[in-house]
KOLKE-349546 format. One record per atom (N, C-alpha, C): residue number from 1; residue in three letters; atom name; x, y, z. Coordinates in nm, 3 decimals, always signed. Layout:
// residues N
 torvex nuvex dotor    east   north      up
    NUM   Ala    CA       X       Y       Z
...
END
This chain:
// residues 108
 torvex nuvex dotor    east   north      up
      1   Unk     N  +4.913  +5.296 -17.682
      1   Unk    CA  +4.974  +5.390 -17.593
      1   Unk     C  +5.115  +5.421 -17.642
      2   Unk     N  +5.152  +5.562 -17.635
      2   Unk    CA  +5.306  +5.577 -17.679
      2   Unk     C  +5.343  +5.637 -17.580
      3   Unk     N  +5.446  +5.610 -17.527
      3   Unk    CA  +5.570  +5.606 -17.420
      3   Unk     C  +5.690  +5.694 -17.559
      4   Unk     N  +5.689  +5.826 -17.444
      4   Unk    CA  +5.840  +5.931 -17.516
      4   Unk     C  +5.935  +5.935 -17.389
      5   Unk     N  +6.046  +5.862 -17.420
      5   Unk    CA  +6.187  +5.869 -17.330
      5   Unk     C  +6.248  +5.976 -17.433
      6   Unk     N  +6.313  +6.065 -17.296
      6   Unk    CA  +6.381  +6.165 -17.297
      6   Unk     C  +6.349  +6.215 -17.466
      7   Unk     N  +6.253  +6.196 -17.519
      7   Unk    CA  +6.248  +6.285 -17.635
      7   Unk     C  +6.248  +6.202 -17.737
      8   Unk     N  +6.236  +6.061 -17.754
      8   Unk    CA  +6.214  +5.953 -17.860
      8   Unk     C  +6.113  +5.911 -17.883
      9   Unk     N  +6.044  +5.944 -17.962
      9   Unk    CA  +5.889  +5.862 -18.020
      9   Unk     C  +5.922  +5.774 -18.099
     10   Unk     N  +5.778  +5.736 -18.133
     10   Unk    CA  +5.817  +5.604 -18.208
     10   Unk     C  +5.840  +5.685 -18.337
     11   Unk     N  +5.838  +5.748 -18.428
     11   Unk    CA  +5.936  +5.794 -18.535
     11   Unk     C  +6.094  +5.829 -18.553
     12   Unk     N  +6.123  +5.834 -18.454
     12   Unk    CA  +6.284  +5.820 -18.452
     12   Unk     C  +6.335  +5.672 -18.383
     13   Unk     N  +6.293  +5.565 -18.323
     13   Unk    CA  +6.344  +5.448 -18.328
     13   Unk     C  +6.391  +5.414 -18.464
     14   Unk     N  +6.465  +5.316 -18.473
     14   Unk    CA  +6.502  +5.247 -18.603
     14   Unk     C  +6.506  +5.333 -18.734
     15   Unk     N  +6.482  +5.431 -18.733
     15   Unk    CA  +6.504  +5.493 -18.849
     15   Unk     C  +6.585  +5.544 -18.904
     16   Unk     N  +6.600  +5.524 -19.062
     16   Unk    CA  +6.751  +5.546 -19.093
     16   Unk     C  +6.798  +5.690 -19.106
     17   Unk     N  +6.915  +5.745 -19.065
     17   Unk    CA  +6.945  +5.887 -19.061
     17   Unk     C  +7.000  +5.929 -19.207
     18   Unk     N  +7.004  +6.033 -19.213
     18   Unk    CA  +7.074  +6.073 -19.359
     18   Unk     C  +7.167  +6.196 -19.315
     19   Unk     N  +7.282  +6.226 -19.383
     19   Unk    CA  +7.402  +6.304 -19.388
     19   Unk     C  +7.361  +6.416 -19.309
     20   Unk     N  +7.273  +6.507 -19.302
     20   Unk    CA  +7.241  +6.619 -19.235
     20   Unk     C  +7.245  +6.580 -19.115
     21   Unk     N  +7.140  +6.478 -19.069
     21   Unk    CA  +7.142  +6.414 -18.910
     21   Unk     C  +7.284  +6.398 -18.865
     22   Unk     N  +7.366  +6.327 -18.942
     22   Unk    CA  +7.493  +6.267 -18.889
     22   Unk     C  +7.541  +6.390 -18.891
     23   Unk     N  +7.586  +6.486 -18.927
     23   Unk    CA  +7.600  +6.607 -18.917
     23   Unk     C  +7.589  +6.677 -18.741
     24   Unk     N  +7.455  +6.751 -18.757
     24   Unk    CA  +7.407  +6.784 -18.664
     24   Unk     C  +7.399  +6.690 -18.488
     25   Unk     N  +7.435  +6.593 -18.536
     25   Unk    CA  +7.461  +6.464 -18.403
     25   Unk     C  +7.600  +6.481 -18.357
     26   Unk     N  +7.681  +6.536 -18.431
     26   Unk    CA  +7.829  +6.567 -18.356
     26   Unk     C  +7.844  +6.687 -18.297
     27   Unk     N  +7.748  +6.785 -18.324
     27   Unk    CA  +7.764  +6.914 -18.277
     27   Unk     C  +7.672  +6.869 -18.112
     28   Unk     N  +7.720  +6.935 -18.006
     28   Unk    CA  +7.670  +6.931 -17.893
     28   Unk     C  +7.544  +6.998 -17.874
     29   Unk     N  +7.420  +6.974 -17.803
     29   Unk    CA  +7.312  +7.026 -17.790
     29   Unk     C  +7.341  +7.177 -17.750
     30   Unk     N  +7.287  +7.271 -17.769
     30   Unk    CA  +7.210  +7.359 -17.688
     30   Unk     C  +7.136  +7.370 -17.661
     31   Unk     N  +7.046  +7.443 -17.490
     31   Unk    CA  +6.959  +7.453 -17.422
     31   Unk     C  +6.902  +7.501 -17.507
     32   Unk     N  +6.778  +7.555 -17.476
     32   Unk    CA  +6.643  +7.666 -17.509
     32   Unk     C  +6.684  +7.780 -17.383
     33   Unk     N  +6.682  +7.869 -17.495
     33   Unk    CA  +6.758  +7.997 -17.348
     33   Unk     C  +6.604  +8.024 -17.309
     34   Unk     N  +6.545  +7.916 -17.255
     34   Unk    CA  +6.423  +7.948 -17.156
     34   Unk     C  +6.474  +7.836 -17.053
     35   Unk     N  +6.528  +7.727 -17.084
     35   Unk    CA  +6.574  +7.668 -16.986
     35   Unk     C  +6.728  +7.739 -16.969
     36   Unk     N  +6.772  +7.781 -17.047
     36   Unk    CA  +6.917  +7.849 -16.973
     36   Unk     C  +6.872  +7.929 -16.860
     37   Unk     N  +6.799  +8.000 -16.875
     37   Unk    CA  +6.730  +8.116 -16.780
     37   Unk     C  +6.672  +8.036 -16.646
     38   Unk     N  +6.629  +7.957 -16.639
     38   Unk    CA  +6.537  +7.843 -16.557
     38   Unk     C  +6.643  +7.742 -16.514
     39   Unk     N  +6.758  +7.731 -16.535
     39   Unk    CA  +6.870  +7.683 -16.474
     39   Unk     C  +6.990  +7.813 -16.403
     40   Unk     N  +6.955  +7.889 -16.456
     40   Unk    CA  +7.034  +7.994 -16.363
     40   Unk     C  +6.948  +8.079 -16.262
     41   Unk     N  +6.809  +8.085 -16.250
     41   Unk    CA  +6.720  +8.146 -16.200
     41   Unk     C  +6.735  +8.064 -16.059
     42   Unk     N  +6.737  +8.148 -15.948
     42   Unk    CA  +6.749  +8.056 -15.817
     42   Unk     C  +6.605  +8.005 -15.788
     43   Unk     N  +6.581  +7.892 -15.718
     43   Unk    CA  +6.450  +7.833 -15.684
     43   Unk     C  +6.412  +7.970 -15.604
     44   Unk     N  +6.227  +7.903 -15.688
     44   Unk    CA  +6.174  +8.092 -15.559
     44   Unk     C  +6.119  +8.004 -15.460
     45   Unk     N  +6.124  +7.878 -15.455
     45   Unk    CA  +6.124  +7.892 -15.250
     45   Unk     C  +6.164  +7.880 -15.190
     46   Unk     N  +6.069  +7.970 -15.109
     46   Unk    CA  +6.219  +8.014 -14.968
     46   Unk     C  +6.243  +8.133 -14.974
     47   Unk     N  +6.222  +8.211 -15.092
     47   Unk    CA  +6.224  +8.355 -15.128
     47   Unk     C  +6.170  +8.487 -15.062
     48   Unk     N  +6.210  +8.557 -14.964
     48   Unk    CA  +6.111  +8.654 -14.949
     48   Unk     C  +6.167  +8.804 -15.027
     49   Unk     N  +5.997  +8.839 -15.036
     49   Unk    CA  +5.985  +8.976 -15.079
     49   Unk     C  +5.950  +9.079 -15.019
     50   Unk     N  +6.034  +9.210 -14.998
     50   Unk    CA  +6.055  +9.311 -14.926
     50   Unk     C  +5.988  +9.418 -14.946
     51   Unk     N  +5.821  +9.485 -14.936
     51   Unk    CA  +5.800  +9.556 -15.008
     51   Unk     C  +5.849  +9.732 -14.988
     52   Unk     N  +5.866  +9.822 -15.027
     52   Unk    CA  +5.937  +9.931 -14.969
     52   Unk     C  +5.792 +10.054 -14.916
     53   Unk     N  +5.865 +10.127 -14.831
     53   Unk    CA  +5.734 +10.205 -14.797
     53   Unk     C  +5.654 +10.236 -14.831
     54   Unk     N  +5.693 +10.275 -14.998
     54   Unk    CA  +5.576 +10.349 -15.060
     54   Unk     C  +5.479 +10.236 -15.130
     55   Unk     N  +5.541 +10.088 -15.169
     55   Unk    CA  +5.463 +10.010 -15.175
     55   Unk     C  +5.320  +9.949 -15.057
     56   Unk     N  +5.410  +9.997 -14.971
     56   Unk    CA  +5.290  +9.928 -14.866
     56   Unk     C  +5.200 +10.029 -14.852
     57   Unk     N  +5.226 +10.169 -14.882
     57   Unk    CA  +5.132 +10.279 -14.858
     57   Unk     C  +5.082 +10.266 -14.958
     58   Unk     N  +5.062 +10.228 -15.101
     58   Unk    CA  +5.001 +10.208 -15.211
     58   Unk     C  +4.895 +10.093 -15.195
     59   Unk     N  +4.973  +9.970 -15.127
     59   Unk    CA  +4.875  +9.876 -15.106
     59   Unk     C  +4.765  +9.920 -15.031
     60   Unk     N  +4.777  +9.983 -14.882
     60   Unk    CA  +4.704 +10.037 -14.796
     60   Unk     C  +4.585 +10.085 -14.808
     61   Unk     N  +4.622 +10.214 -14.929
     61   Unk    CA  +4.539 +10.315 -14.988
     61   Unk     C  +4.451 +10.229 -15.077
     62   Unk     N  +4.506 +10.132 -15.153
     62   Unk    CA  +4.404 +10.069 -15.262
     62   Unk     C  +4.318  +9.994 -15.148
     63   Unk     N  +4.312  +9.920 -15.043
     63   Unk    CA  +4.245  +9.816 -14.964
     63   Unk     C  +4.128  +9.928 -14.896
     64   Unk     N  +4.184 +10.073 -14.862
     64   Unk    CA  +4.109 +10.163 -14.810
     64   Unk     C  +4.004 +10.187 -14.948
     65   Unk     N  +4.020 +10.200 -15.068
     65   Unk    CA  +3.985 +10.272 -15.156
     65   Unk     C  +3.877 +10.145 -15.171
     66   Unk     N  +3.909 +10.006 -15.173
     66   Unk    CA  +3.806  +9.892 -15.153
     66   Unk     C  +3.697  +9.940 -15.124
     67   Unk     N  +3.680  +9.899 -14.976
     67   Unk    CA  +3.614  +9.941 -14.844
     67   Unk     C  +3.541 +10.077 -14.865
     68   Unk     N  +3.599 +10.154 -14.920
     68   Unk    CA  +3.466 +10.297 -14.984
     68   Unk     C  +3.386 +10.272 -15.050
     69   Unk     N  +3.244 +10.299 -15.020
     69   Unk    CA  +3.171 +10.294 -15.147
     69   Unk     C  +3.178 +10.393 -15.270
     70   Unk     N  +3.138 +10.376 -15.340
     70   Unk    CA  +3.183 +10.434 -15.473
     70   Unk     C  +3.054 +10.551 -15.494
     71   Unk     N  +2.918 +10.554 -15.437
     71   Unk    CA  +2.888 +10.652 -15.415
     71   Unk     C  +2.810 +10.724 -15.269
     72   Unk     N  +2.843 +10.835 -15.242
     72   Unk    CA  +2.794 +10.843 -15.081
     72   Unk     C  +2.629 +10.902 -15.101
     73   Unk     N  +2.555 +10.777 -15.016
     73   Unk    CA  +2.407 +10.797 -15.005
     73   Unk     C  +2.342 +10.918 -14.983
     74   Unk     N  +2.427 +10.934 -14.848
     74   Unk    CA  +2.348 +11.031 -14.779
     74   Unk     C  +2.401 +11.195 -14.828
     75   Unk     N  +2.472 +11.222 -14.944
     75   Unk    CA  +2.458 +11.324 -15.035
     75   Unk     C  +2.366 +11.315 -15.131
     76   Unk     N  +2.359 +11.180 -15.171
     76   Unk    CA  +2.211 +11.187 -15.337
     76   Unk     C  +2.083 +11.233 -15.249
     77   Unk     N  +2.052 +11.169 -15.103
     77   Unk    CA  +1.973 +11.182 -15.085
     77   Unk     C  +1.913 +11.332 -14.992
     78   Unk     N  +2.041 +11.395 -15.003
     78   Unk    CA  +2.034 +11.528 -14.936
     78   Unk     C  +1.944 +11.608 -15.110
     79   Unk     N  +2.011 +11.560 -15.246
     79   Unk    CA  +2.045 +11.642 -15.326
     79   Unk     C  +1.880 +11.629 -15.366
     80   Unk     N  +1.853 +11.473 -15.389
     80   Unk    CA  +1.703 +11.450 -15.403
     80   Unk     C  +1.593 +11.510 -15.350
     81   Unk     N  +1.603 +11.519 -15.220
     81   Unk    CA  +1.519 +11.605 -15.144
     81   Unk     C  +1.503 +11.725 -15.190
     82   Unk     N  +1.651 +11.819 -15.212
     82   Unk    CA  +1.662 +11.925 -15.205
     82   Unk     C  +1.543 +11.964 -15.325
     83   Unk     N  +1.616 +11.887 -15.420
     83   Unk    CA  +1.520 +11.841 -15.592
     83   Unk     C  +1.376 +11.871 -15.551
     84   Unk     N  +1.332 +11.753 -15.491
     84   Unk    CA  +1.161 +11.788 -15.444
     84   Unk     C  +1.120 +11.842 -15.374
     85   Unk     N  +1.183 +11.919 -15.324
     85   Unk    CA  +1.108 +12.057 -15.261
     85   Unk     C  +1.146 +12.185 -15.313
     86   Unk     N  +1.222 +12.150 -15.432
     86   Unk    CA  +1.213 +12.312 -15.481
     86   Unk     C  +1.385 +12.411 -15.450
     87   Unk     N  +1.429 +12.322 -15.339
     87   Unk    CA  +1.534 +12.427 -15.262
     87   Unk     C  +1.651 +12.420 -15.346
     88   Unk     N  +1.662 +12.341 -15.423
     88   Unk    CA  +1.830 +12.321 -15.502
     88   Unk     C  +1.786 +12.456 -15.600
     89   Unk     N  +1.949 +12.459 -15.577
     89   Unk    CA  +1.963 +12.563 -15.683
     89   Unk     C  +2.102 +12.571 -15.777
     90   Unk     N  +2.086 +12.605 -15.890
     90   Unk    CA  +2.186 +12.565 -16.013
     90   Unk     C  +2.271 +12.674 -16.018
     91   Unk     N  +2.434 +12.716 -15.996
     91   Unk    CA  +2.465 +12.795 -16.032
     91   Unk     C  +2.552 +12.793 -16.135
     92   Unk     N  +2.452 +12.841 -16.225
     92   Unk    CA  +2.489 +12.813 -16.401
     92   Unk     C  +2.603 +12.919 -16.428
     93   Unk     N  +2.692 +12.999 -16.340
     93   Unk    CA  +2.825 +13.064 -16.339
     93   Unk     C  +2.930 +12.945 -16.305
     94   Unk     N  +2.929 +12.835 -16.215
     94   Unk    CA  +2.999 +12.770 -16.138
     94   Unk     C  +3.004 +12.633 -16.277
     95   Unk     N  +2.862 +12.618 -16.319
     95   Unk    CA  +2.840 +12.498 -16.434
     95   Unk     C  +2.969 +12.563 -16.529
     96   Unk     N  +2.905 +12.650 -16.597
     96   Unk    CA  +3.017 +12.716 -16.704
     96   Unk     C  +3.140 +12.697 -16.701
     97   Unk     N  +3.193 +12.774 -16.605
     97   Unk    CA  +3.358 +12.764 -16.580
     97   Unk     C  +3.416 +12.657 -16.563
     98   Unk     N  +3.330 +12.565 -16.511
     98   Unk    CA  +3.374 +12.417 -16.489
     98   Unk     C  +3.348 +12.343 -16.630
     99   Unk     N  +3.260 +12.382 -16.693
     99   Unk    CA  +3.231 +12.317 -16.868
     99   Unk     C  +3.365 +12.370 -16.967
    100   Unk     N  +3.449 +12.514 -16.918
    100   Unk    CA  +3.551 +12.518 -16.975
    100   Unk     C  +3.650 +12.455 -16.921
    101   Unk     N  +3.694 +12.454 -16.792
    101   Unk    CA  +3.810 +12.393 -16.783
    101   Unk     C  +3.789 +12.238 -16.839
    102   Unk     N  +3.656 +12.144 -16.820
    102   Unk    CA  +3.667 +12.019 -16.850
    102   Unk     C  +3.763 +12.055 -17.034
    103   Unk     N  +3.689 +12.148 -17.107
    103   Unk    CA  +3.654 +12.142 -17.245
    103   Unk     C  +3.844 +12.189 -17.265
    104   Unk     N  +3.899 +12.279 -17.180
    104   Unk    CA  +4.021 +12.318 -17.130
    104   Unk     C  +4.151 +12.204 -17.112
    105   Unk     N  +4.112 +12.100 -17.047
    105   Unk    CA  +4.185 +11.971 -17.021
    105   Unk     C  +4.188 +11.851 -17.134
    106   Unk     N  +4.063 +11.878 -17.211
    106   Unk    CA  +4.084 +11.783 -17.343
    106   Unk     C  +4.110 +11.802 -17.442
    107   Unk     N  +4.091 +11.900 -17.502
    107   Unk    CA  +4.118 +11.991 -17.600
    107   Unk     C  +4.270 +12.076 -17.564
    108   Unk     N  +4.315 +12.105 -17.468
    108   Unk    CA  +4.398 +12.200 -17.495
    108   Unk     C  +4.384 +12.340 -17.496
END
């Protein structure tokens, strides 16, 4: 089992240092500016967060947008019907213009 105090393994016990070490041992540590940051960062508890109107109307809308289904039945099954009996009808003027603007919006 190895036991590390404050940052000593067993490779730095007893071992002899050389000129660079003795060196670098007089200069004072610096942090990791991740703990600089994490020592100036206030504890987050206890913290509250304020969200502003338009956040909560964003949240709202997405929880509403949940709760919708993603497709409405009782139109496929108006459209299906319509299908098997003949009554739908295609208006290949309305297809078109709508095949340009799509072709209009990606292209340019």
């Amino acid at each position: 089992m190895t036991v590390d105090f404050n940052g000593i393994g067993n490779s730095q016990v007893n071992s002899p240092r050389t000129s660079a070490d003795k060196g670098a041992a007089k200069q004072p540590a610096q942090p990791a500016p991740a703990e600089q940051a994490k020592a100036q960062a206030p504890a987050a508890r206890g913290e509250n967060v304020n969200l502003s109107k338009q956040a909560r109307e964003i949240r709202q809308m997405g929880e509403r947008l949940e709760s919708t289904p993603e497709v409405d039945d009782s139109r496929v099954e108006q459209i299906r019907a319509a299908l098997a009996d003949g009554s739908y009808k295609v208006d290949a003027e309305k297809v078109a213009q709508k095949m340009l603007e799509m072709d209009e919006s990606i292209f340019g």
